[in-house]
C-alpha positions in Angstrom: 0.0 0.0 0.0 1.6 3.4 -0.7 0.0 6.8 -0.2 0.9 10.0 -2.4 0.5 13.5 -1.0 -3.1 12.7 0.4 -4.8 15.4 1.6 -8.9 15.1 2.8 -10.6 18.4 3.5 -14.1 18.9 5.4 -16.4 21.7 5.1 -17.1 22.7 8.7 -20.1 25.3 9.0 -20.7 27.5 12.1 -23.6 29.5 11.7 -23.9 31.5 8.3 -19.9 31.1 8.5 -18.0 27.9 6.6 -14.2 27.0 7.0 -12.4 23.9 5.4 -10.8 21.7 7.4 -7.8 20.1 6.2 -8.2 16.6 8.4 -5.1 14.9 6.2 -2.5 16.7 4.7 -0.3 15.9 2.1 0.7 12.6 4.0 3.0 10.1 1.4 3.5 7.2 3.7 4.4 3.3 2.7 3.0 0.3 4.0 4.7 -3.0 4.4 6.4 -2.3 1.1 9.6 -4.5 2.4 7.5 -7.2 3.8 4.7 -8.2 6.5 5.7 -5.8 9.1 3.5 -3.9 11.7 3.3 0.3 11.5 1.8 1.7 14.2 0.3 5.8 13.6 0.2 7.8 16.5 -1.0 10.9 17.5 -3.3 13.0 19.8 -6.9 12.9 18.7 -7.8 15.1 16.3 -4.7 14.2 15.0 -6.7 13.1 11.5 -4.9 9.0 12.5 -8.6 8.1 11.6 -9.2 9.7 8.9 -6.4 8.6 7.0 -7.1 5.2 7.9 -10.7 5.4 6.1 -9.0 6.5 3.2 -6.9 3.4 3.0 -10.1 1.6 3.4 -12.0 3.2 0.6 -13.9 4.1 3.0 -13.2 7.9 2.5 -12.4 9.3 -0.5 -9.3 11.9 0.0 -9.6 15.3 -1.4 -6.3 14.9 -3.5 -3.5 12.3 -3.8 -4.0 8.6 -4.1 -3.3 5.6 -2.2 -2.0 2.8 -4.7 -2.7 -1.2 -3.5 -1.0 -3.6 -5.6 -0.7 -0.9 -8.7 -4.7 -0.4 -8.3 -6.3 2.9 -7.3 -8.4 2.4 -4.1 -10.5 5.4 -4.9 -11.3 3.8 -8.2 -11.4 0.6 -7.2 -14.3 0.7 -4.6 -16.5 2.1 -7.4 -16.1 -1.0 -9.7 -16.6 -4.9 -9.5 -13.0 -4.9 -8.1 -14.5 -3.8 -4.5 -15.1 -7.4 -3.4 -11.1 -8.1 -4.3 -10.3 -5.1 -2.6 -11.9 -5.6 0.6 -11.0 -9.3 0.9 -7.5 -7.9 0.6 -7.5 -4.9 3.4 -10.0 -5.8 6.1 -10.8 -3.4 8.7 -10.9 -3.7 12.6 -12.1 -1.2 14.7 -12.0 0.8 17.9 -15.2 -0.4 19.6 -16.1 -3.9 18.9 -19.6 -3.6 21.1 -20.5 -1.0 18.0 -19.1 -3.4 15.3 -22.0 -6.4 16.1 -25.5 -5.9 16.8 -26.6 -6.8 19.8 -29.6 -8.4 18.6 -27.7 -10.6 16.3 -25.5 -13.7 17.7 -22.4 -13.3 16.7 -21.6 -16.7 14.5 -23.7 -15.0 12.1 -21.6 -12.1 11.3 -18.8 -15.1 10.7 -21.1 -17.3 8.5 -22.3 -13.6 6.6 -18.3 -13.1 6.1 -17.5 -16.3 4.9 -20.7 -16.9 2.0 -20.7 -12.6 1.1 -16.8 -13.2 0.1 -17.4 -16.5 -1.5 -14.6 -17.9 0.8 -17.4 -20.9 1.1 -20.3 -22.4 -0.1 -21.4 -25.0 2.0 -22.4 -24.7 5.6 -19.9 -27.4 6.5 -16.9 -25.7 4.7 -17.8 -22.7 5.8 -17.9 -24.0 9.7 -14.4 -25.1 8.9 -12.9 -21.6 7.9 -14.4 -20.2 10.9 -13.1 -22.6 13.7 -9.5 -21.9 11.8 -10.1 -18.1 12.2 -11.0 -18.5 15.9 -8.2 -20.6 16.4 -5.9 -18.1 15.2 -7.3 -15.3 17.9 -7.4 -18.1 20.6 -10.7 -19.2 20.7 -12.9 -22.2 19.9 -17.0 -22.6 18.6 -17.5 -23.0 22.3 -16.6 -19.6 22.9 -18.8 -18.2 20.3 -21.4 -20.4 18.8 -25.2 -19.4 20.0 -23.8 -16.4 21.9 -24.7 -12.8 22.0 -21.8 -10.2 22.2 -22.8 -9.1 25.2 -22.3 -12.7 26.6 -18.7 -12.4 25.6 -15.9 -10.0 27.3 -14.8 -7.3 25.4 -11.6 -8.7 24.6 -13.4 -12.0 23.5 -15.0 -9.6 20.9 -12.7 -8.1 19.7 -10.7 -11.3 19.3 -13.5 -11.9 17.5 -13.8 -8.6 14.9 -9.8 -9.9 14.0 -11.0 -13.4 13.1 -13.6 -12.2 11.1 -11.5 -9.8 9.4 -8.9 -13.3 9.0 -11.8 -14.7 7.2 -11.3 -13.1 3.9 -7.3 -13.8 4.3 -6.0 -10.7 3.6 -2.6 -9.2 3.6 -3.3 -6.0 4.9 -5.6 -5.1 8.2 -6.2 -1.6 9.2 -6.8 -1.7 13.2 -8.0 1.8 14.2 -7.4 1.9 17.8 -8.3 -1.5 18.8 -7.6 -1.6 22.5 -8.3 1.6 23.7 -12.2 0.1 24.8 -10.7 -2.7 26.0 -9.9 -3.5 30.1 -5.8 -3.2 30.8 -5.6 -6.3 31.8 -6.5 -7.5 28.2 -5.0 -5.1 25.4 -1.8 -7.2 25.2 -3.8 -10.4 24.2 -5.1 -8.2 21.2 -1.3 -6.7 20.7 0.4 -9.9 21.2 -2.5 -11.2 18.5 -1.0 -9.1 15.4 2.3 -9.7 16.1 1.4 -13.3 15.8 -0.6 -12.6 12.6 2.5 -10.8 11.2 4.9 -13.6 11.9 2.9 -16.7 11.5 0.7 -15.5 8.5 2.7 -12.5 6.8 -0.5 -10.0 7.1 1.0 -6.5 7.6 -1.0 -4.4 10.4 -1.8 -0.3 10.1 -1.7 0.0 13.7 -3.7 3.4 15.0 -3.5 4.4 18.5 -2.5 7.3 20.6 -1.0 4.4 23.3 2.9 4.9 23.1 3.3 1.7 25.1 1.6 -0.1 22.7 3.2 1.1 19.9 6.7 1.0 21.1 5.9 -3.0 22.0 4.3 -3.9 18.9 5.4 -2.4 16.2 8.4 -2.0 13.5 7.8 1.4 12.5 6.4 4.6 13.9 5.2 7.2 12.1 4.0 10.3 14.0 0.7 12.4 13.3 -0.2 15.9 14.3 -3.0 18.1 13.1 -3.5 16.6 9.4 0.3 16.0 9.2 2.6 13.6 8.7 6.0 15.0 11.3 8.1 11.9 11.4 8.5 8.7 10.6 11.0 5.5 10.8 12.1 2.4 12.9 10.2 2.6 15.9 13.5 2.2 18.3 15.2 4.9 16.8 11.9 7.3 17.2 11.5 6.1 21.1 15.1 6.6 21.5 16.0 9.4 19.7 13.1 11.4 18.5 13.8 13.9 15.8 10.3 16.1 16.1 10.0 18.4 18.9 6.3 17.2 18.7 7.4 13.5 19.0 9.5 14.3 22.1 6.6 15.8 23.7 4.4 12.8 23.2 7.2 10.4 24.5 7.3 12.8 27.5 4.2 12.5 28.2 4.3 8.4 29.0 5.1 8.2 32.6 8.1 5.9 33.2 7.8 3.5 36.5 10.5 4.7 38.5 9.9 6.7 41.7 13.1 8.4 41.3 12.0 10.1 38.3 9.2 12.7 38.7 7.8 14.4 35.7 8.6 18.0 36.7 7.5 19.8 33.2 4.6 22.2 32.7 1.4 20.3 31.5 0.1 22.4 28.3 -3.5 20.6 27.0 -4.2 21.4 23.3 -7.4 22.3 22.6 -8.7 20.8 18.8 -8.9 24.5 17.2 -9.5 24.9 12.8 -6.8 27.9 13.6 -3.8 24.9 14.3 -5.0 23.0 10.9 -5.3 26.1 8.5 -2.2 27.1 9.4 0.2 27.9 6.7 3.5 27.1 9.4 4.6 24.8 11.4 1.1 23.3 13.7 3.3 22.7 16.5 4.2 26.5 17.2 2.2 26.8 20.5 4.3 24.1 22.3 7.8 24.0 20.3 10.8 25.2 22.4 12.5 25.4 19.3 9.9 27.9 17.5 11.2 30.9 15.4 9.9 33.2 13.0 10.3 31.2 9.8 8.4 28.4 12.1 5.1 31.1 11.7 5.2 31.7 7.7 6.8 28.6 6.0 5.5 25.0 6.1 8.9 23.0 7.2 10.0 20.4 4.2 10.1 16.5 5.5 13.8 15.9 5.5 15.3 12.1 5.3 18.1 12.4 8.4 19.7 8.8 9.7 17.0 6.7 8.2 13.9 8.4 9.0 11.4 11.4 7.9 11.4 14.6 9.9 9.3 17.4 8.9 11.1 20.1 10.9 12.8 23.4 10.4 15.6 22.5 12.8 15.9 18.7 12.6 19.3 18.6 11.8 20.4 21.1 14.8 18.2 18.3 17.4 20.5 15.3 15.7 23.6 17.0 16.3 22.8 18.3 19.5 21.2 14.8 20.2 24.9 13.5 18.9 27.2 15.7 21.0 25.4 16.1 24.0 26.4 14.6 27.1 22.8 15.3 28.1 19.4 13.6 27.3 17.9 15.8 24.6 14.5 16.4 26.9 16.9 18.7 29.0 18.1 21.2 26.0 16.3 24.2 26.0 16.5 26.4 22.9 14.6 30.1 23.3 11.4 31.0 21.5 12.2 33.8 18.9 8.8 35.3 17.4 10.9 38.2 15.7 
């Protein structure tokens, strides 16, 4: 899957007033190009992580750009016969899986729906077969499942559950849109420790959204980084945790708390507030919390730079890898001045 300069813009209407929103912006991004591999997008929310991922669904169509899949246009794609080939290849799983089934419905016939609507079986039989495979694959069995309602099963049955249906079609490619964030604690490593399995016992590649850093920095083989519509930085996830490039990546890294008494958090909490103002900017989005921020930070959009391996769209990214090269010090404790003029 590869993603050119896509850009997806909303009409937002307050009163007799209207404003685009630029939710994506010109994000180019690859995925699993070099193999099964699992890329995790982070970001706040607002951030536009979902957004982009409905465009690589099809299930959003972006404003300019295109997302390529096997040399096929998704935009076009979902508007022909191809559809059906498309969405057996890139299956989605999302957020809340209490909204993804009807409560009404039990949920073995979501599974048997999947199987006959894809033409992955024909016969009841066959069809019972592909599904107790699927479970198998997410750690569970018919008994788990068969005559059940999904409020009969835990949450992180069901969403155990959304993956194996998604397995059904066998795809290569499965967009997971922050899949344990409604899960209990104590569960969302089953459903982590569940796509690294599918990426190195199966080969599927996983588009892994979430705004858990934890998660991410367990899971996943590359990071790239989100912030209002756009795409700041991106590359092998140890190198981002480690050394982050993008003043806004830093931040987010500063925000996990680290388990060690010894080490209190002693920095100045700033919450952003989702304003159009941050996305119609024609700068840098990240001027209201950058300690590197000067005046050509305000007027001119910073160009993504490729620096050790990785994407960094920053003014200064070179300055933060040198200082990040010849400083005795962690890179959290440089403090650069903020220059408006």
């Amino acid at each position: 899957m590869a993603a050119r300069h896509v850009s997806k813009r909303f009409r937002i209407r307050r009163g007799l007033s209207a404003t685009d929103l630029v939710a994506v912006n010109e994000v180019s991004l690859d995925i699993g190009y070099g193999g099964p591999e699992i890329l995790a997008l982070v970001g706040e929310s607002g951030s536009g992580k979902s957004t982009f991922a409905y465009s690589i669904l099809g299930l959003v169509e972006p404003t300019t750009g295109s997302i390529m899949y096997k040399g096929q246009d998704v935009a076009k794609v979902i508007r022909t016969a191809s559809r059906m080939w498309f969405r057996k290849e890139v299956q989605p799983v999302f957020q809340n899986p209490f909204d993804t089934f009807n409560p009404l419905r039990k949920v073995e016939s979501y599974l048997y729906e999947t199987v006959f609507n894809y033409g992955v079986a024909e016969k009841a039989a066959d069809a019972e077969k592909v599904i107790e495979e699927a479970l198998e694959a997410v750690g569970l069995s018919w008994g788990d499942v068969l005559g059940k309602y999904p409020h009969e099963l835990s949450g992180g049955q069901l969403q155990r559950c959304s993956v194996a249906r998604a397995l059904l079609t066998g795809p290569s490619l499965i967009v997971a849109d922050e899949p344990v964030s409604m899960i209990d604690a104590s569960l969302r490593m089953s459903i982590v420790n569940l796509f690294k399995n599918l990426k190195e016992e199966r080969g599927i590649t996983v588009l892994y959204i979430t705004h858990d850093l934890s998660t991410a920095y367990y899971v996943s083989d590359r990071v790239a980084v989100m912030l209002r519509g756009t795409l700041v930085e991106a590359g092998a996830t140890e190198e981002i945790f480690s050394k982050p490039l993008h003043p806004y990546t830093r931040v987010l890294l500063e925000s996990v708390p680290a388990p060690d008494p010894n080490r209190r958090w002693a920095g100045e909490v700033k919450l952003p507030t989702l304003e159009l103002k941050e996305f119609a900017r024609q700068g840098c989005k990240f001027i209201d919390r950058c300690p590197y921020v000067h005046r050509i930070c305000y007027s001119q959009k910073p160009e993504t730079r490729l620096i050790g391996g990785r994407y960094v769209m920053c003014h200064f990214a070179e300055d933060i890898e040198r200082k990040q090269r010849g400083a005795a010090a962690p890179l959290m404790e440089v403090k650069s001045p903020r220059t408006k003029g």
